[in-house]
N, C-alpha and C positions, 0 to 999 in steps of 0.2 A: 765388320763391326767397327765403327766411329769410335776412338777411347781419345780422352785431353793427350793434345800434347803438351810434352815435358819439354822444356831448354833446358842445356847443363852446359855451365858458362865457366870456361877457364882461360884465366890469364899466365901466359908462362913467356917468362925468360930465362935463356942457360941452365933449363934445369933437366936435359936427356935422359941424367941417370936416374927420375922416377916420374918422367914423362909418358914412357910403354906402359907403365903400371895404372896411370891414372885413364889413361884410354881407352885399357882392354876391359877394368873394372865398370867402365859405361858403357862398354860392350858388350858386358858378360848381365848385363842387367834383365831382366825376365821380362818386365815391361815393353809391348811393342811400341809405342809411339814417343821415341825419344832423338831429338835433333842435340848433337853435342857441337858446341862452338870455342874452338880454341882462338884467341887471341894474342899469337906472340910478339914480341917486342924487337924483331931481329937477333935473333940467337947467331952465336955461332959455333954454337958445340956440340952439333949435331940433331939438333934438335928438329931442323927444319926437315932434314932427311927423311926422322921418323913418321913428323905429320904427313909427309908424301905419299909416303905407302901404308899411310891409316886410311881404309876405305870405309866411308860414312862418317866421315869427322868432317864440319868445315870447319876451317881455317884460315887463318892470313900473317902472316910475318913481315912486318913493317915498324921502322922507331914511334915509339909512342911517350907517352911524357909520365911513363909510372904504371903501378896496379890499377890504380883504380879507374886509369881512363884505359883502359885494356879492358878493365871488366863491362865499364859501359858501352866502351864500343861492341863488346860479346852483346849486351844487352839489346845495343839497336840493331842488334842483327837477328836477334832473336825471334822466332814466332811462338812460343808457345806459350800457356795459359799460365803455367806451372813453372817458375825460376830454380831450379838448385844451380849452385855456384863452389866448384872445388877447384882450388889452387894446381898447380898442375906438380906439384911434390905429395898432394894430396889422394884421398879416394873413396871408392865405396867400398865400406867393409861388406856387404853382405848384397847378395845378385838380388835379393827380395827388395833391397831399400827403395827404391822409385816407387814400383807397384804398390809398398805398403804406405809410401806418402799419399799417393793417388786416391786410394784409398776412402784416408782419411778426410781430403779433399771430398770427394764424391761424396762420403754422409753428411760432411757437416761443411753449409755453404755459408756460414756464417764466420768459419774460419781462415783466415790469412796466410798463419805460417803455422807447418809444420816444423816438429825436431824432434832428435831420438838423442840414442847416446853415441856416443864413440868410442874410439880406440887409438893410442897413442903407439906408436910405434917408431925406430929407428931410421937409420939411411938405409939399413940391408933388410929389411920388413919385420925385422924381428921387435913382437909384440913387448912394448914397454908395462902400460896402463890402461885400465879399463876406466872410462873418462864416463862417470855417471853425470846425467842433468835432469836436474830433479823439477819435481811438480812446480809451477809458478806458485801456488799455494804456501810451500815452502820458504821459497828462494824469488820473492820477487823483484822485477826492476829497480826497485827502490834500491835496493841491498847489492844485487851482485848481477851480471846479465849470465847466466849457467849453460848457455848454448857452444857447441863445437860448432865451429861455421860451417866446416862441408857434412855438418849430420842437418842442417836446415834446406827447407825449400816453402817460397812464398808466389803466393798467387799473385798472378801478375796485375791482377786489378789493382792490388793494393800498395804497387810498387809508383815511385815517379821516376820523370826523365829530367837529370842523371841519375840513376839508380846509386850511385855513392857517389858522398863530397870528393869531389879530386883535391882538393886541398890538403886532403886526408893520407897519407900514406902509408900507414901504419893499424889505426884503429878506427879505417871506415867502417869494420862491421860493429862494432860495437855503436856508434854512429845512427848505422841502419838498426839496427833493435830498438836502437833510442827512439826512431822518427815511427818506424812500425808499432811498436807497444802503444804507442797513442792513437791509434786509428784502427786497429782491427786485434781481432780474438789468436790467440797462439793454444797448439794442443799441442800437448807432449805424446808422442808415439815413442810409447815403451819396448821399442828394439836397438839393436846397432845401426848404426846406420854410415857414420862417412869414418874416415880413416885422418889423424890428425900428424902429421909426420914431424920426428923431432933430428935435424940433420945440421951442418954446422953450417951453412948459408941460412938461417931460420932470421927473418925480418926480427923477429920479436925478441930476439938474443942478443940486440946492440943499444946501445945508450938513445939513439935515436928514437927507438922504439918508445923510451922510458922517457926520455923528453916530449915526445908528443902523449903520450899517454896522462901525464902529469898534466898540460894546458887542457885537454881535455877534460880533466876529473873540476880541473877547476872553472871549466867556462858551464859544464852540468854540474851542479853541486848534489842533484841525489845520486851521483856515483862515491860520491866524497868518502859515506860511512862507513865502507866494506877498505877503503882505501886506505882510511887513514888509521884506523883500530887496529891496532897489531894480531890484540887478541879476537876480532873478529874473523880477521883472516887468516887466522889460524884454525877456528875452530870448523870452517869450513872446508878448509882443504883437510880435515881431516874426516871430517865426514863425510865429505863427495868420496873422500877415497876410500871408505872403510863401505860406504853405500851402495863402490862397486864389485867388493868383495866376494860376493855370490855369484853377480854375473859373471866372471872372467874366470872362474872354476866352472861354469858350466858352458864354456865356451864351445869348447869342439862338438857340441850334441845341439847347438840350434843354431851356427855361426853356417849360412853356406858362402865359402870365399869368393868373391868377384876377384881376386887375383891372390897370388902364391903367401901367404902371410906366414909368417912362424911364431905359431903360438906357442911352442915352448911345451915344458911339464909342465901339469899342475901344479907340483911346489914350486918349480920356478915363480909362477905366476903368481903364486897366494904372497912368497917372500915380497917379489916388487910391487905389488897393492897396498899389502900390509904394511910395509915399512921404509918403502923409500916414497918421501914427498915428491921427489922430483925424479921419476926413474928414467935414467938416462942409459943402460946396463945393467 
């Protein structure tokens, strides 16, 4: 039986110690027709080893000029219909995620992109936060973009070549939402889906980050509102977190692991949803 193939496109550099994890998790995926394509940047810390004796991964390790020309070169190597894209510190929380994007794809041909929710977790997999993203209804472009990047996947029809700004190196995906939200339909798939890792090489934890982010907000001005309202952005992050409340207590009864995660107790869990904005431990 014929079923779409999937691409899963990772760009990695020097990052070993959650490289096995992001591989085995699109390994462990239930989904038969998935081509995974790493694109590394010449590592050297081992990283190159691991992708040697990952069997059904391609691959290539060579200098490249950043993420985002790492993930288009994943791109142009890509064959399949269906893009998901996780960073390689990144993953899939649950073996079901591909199969249930597909899915979705398959009834409704009108849609572009899928996204579910996420999970935030550590450098040792130990589960942070349940990373709710809510209805577009809700939460629309206008206001805030509420997607985890490795809980999305887009059809490829509706992608172009470069698939992200390289100019970009920080918030192409935000970028890519911006260019997709105007050209094709997005459905929210109310499961887990990609795994968001918070470890202390994390792009998004340095000034640079916040420097690009800021010429960004201001060269799109409908990002501006969610940015610049204090109180907006408050009241959000508190309700994405209180939204994931329920999910991440009933974690271990619909979660099946694509690789080793530590979900913790349940009051652990309820404590860091509940009350830390930013759970870091």
């Amino acid at each position: 039986m014929n079923c779409t193939r999937v691409s899963i496109l990772t760009p990695s550099y020097n990052q070993a110690q959650w490289l096995g994890y992001n591989l085995l998790s699109v390994k462990s995926q239930t989904y038969p027709n998935i081509e995974h394509i790493v694109m590394d940047g010449g590592s050297t810390d081992g990283s190159v080893s691991i992708l040697d004796s990952s069997s059904g991964v391609i691959w290539k390790s060579e200098q490249d000029r950043g993420q985002s020309h790492a993930l288009n070169k994943a791109f142009d190597a890509s064959n399949g219909d269906i893009i998901g894209w996780i960073n390689s510190d990144d993953a899939y929380a649950d073996r079901r995620a591909v199969e249930a994007a597909v899915q979705v794809f398959d009834n409704h041909p009108d849609v572009g992109v899928v996204y579910g929710h996420g999970l935030s977790i550590d450098a040792n997999n130990r589960l942070l936060k349940f990373l709710w993203s809510p209805p577009l209804s809700i939460a629309p472009l206008t206001i805030i973009t509420p997607w985890v990047q490795p809980a999305v996947f887009v059809r490829r029809s509706v992608l172009e070549t470069p698939m992200v700004d390289e100019s970009l190196h920080f918030v192409m995906d935000k970028d890519l939402w911006r260019r997709l939200s105007k050209k094709t339909q997005f459905h929210r798939l109310n499961v887990i889906i990609g795994v968001d890792r918070f470890q202390p090489s994390r792009k998004t934890e340095t000034g640079e980050y916040l420097e690009e982010l800021q010429a960004f907000i201001s060269t799109h001005p409908e990002y501006s509102r969610i940015h610049t309202s204090r109180t907006m952005r408050k009241v959000l992050q508190i309700g994405t977190r209180y939204a994931g409340l329920g999910p991440t207590l009933l974690l271990p009864n619909t979660l099946q692991e694509a690789f080793p995660l530590d979900l913790g107790s349940m009051k652990t869990r309820f404590v860091r949803q509940a009350f830390k904005s930013r759970a870091r431990g």
